[in-house]
C-alpha positions in Angstrom: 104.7 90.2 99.8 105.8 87.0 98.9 109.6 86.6 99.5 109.9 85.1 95.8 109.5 88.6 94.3 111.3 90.6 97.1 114.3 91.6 98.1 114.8 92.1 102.0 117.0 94.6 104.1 117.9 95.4 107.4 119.1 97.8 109.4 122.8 98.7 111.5 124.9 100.8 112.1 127.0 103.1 110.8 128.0 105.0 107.8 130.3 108.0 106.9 128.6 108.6 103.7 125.0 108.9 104.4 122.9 111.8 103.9 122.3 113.8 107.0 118.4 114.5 106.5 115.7 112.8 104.2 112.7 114.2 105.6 113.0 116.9 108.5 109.4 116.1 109.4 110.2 112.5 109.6 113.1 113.8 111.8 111.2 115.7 114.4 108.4 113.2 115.2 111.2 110.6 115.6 112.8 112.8 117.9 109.3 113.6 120.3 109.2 110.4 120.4 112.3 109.3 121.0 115.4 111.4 121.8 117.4 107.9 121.6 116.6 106.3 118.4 116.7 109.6 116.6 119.6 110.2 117.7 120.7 107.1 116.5 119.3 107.2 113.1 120.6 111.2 112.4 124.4 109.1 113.3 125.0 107.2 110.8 122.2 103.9 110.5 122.4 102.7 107.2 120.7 99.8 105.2 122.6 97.0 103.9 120.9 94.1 101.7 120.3 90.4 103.1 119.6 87.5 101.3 117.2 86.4 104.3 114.5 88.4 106.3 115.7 89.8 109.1 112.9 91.2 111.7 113.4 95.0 111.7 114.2 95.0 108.3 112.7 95.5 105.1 111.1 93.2 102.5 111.0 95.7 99.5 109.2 94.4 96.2 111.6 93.9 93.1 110.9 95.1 89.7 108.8 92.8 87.3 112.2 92.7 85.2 114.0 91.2 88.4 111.7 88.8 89.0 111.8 86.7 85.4 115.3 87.1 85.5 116.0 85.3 88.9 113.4 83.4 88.2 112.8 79.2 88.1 114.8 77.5 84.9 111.2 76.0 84.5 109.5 79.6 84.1 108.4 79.9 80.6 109.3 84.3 80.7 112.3 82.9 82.0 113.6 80.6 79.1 112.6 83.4 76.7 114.5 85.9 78.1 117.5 83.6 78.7 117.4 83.1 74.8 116.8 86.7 74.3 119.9 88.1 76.5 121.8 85.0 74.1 120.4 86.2 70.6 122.2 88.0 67.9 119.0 90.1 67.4 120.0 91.8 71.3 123.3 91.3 70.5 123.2 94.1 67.8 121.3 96.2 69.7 123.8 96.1 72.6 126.9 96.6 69.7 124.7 100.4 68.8 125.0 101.5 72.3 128.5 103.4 73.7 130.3 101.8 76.5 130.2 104.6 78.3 126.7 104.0 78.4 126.7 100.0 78.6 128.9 99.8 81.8 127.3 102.8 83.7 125.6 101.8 86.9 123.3 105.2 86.6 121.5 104.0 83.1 118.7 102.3 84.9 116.9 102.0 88.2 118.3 98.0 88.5 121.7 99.2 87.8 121.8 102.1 90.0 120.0 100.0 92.6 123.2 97.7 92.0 125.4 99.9 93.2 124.4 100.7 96.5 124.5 96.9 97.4 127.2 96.4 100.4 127.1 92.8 101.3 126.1 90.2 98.3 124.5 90.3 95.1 122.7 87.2 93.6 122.4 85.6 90.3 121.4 82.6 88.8 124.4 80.9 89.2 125.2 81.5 92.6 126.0 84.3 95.1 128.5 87.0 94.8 129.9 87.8 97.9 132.1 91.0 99.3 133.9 90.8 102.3 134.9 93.6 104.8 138.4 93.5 103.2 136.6 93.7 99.6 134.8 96.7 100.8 138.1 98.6 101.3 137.9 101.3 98.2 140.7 100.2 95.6 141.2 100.1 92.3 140.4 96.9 91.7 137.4 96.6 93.7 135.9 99.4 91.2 136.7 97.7 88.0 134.8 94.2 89.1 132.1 96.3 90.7 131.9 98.2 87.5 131.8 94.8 85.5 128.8 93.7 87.7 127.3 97.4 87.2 127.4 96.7 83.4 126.1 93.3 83.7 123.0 94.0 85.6 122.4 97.0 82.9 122.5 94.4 80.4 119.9 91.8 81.7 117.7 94.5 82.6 118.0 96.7 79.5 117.1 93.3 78.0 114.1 92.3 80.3 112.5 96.1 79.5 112.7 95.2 75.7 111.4 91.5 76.3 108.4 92.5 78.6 107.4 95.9 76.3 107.3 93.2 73.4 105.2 90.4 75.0 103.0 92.7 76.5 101.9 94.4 72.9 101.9 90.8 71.4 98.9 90.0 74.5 97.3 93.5 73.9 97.2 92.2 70.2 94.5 89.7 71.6 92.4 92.1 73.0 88.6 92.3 71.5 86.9 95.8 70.1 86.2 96.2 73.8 90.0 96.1 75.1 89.1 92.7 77.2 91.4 89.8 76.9 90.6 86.1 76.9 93.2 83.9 79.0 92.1 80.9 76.8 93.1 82.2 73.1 96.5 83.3 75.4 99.6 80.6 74.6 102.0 79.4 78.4 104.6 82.0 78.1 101.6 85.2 77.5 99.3 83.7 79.8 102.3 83.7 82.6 103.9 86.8 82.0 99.6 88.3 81.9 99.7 86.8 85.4 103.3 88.1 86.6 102.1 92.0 85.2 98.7 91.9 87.6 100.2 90.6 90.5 103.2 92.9 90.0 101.0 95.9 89.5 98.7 94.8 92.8 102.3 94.8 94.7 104.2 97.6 93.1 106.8 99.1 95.0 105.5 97.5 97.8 107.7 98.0 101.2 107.0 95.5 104.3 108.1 95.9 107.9 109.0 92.6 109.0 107.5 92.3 112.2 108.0 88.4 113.2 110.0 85.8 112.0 109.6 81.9 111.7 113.2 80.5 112.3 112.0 76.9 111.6 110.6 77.4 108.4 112.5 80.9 107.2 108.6 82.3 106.5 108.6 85.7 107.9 105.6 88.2 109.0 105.2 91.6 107.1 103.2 95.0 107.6 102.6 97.3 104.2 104.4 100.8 105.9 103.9 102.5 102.3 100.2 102.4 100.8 97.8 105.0 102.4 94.2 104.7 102.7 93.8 107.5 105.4 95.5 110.8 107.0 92.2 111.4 108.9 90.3 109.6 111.5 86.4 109.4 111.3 84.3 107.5 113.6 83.9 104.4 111.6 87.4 103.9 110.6 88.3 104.7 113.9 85.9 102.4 115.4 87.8 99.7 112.3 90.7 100.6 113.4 90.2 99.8 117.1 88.0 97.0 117.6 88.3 95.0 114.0 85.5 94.1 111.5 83.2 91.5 112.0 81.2 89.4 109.0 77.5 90.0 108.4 75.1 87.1 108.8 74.1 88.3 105.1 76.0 89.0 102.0 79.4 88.3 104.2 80.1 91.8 103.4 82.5 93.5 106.3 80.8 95.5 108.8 82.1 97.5 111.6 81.8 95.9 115.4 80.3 98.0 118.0 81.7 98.6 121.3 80.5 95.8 123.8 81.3 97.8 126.7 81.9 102.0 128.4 85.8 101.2 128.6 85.7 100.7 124.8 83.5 103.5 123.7 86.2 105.5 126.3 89.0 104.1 124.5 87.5 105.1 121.0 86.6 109.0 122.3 90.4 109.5 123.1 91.6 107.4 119.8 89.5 109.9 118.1 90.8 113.0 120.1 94.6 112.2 119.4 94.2 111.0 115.8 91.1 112.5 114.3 92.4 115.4 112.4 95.8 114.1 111.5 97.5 110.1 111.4 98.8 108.0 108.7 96.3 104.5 108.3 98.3 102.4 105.9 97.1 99.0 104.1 99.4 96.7 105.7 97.5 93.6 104.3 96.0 91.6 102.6 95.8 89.4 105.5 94.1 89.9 108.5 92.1 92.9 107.4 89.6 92.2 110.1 90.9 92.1 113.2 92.3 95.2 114.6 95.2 97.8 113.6 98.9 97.1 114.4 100.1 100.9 115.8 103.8 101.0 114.4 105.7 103.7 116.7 109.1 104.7 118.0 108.0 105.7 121.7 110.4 103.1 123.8 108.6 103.2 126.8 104.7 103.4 126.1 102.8 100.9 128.2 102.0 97.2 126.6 104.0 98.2 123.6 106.6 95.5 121.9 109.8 96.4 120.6 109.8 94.9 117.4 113.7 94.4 117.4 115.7 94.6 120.6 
């Protein structure tokens, strides 16, 4: 997930306010593995928002609307919907909707997703920032938080209306066949045509960041939320285990055999403890052939790494 188009968040502790359970299920394996980190997480571990990636945390992927608004001042989707949120023509259609409805931070996902921020908020200006003293409940504090609510509805509401319009004016393009040619596309269609796939290859994508380059900022992520299994077969077990390796031919994907009896061993109990119920999740696209990452909360399994101490 590339960190242009995502947000990341983290993980601490604690909060008051948090619901007690979100999935009981969740809940007990947590707790069979670990009697210490559920007990930590059923206590009050919350998730705040970071403007940098933070191993632990999460990298979750921001809504196509998001991304053109905090985009580059030399984005072409950018500029339009700059001039857009500054026209009289949004203008007007802003003046038809009630307050009540203009400042509410439940209108839309961004702006409900605004209002569950804790630490900072950015923009293309800058960064707003809230302190611990800020975060004291107050009167004031709710009136500029309500201001930002009612901003953020704003952009967004405009970036919907900007991105249902450009799309139908690229559909427009489309032959009897519904297939599109890039080259009768002008620069602003042909980079919002490339925004839509990439968004739609990524959507709602949710990364576990696993390792972190300090140097450069770049940060290592595993997909935790796009299934491609619940059972184990032989194959994918085999996949799963030992990696893929490339055919002399076609350079199709194949799976490896086990070299040696410890292997074939290895894959007869993988099999036995995961064959009629798991969770395999894409975590790519990187690295697709070598062999699976096992994500886990048992603290003291052998040659296991704690991802965040």
């Amino acid at each position: 997930i590339a960190s242009s188009t995502a947000a990341a968040t983290s993980t601490t502790s604690k909060s008051s306010s948090r619901p007690k359970s979100v999935s009981k299920q969740n809940e007990q394996l947590l707790n069979s593995q670990s009697a210490a980190l559920a007990d930590e997480y059923l206590n009050g571990v919350w998730a705040h928002e970071s403007a940098v990636s933070e191993v632990g945390g999460l990298v979750c992927r921001m809504p196509l609307e998001a991304e053109i608004y905090r985009g580059s001042p030399e984005s072409s989707m950018y500029q339009k919907l700059q001039d857009f949120l500054d026209s009289e023509e949004y203008g007007r259609m802003e003046d038809s909707i009630p307050n009540s409805l203009s400042s509410s931070a439940s209108t839309g996902g961004a702006a409900a997703a605004a209002s569950s921020a804790s630490s900072s908020v950015s923009t293309t200006k800058g960064t707003i920032s809230r302190s611990e003293e800020d975060s004291a409940s107050s009167s004031s504090d709710d009136d500029s938080f309500s201001a930002l609510a009612a901003k953020t509805v704003f952009w967004y509401r405009g970036a919907e209306k900007l991105l249902k319009r450009e799309l139908v004016k690229i559909m427009s393009n489309a032959n009897s066949n519904g297939r599109i040619d890039a080259d009768n596309l002008d620069e602003a269609s042909l980079e919002l045509l490339q925004l839509y796939v990439d968004h739609q290859q990524t959507w709602q994508g949710v990364g576990l960041v696993i390792e972190k380059d300090e140097r450069t900022g770049s940060a290592k992520t595993i997909g935790i939320n796009r299934p491609m299994a619940f059972k184990l077969s032989e194959s994918l077990g085999r996949l799963l285990l030992l990696g893929a390796s490339i055919a002399e031919k076609g350079g199709g994907a194949i799976n490896k055999k086990e070299s040696n009896g410890m292997e074939t061993q290895n894959i007869v109990k993988f099999l036995g403890a995961f064959e009629n119920e798991c969770g395999v999740y894409v975590g790519g696209p990187d690295d697709m052939d070598k062999p699976a990452v096992m994500v886990h909360g048992i603290d003291d399994l052998p040659g296991a790494v704690e991802i965040s101490p």
